[in-house]
Each structure stands twice: as C-alpha cells, then as structure tokens.
C-alpha positions in Angstrom: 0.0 0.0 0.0 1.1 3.5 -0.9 1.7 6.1 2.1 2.7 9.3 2.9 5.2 9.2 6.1 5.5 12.3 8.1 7.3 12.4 11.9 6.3 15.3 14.0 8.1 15.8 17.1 5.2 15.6 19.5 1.8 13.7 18.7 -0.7 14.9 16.2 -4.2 15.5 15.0 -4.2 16.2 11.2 -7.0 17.5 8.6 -6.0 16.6 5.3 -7.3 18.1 2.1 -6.9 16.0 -0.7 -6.5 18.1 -4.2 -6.5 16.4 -7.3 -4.2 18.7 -9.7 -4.7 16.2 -12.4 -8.1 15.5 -12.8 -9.5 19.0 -11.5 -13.2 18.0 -11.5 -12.9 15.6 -8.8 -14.2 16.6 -5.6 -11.7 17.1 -3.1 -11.4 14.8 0.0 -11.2 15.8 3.6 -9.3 13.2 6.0 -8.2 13.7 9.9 -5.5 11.2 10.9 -4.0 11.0 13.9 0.0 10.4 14.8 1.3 7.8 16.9 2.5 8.8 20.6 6.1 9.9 19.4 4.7 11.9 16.1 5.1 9.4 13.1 1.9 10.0 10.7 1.5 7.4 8.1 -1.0 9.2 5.2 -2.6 5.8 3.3 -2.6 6.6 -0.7 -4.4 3.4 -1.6 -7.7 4.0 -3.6 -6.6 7.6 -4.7 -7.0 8.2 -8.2 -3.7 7.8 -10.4 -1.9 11.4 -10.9 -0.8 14.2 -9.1 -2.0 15.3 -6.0 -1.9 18.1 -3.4 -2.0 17.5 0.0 -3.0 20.8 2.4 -2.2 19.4 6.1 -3.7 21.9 8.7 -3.1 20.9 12.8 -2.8 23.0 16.1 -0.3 22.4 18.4 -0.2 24.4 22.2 -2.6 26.9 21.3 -1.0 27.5 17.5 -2.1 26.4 14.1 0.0 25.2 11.7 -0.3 24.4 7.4 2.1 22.1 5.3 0.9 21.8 1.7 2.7 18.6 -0.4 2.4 17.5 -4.0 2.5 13.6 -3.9 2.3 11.4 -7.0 -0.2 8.6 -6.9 1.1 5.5 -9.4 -1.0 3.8 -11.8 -2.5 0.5 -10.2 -0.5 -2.4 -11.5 -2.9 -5.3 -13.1 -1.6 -8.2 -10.5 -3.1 -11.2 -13.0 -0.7 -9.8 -15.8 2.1 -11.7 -16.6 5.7 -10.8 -16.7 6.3 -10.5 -20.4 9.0 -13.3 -21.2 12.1 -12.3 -23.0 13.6 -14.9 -26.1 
C-alpha cells in the first residue's frame, strides 16, 4: 500500500485536504489522521485516483495552528493477474 510518512516531534491531530491537480473535477477529499505517541503520521494513498495530488495538512499544536501543503504522486495501479512478459 502506498503512504505518505511524516514524523512530527510531538503527537498529532491532522485534517487533510486531498487536491486532485490532475483530474480538477474531482471533488476534493477531507481526512483527519491521527499520529502515533512519538509523532510518526502514516498518510494511506491506496484507492486515490492515479496522478498528481496536493495535499493541504492543517493541525494546532499548544494553542498554535499550523499548514504544510505537499504535491505527492499517486502510481498507476499495476494489473496483478498480468504476466511478466518473457524475453527470447
């Protein structure tokens, strides 16, 4: 499965906005996620439409808010009953 890592340095409660630059008339998705106890924040990709993405994280932290945009790449889906082509 695709992800996204992130490590914070304290523990985290994220809202997501999920952009999709390359197909613009897709709605975009809203996601919280939360961090484990020492800040590591796993973002799944899986089920995201193939293309380029932007992701608007927004959290608070004692008492200030914070925003980290980041343009991820989804892959294509590979076909899993296709064969390896054979070479002669």
């Amino acid at each position: 499965m695709e992800t996204m890592s992130l490590c914070f340095d304290h523990p985290v409660a994220v809202k997501v906005f999920f952009i999709c630059t390359s197909a613009p008339h897709l709605d975009p998705q809203i996601k919280t996620f939360r961090s484990d106890e020492n800040g590591f924040l796993s973002i799944p990709l899986e089920g995201m439409v193939s293309g380029k993405w932007k992701l608007m994280l927004e959290w608070n932290h004692d008492g200030r808010d914070f925003c980290m945009e980041k343009t991820v790449e989804v892959p294509v889906e590979q076909d899993k009953t296709v064969q390896p082509k054979k070479w002669l």
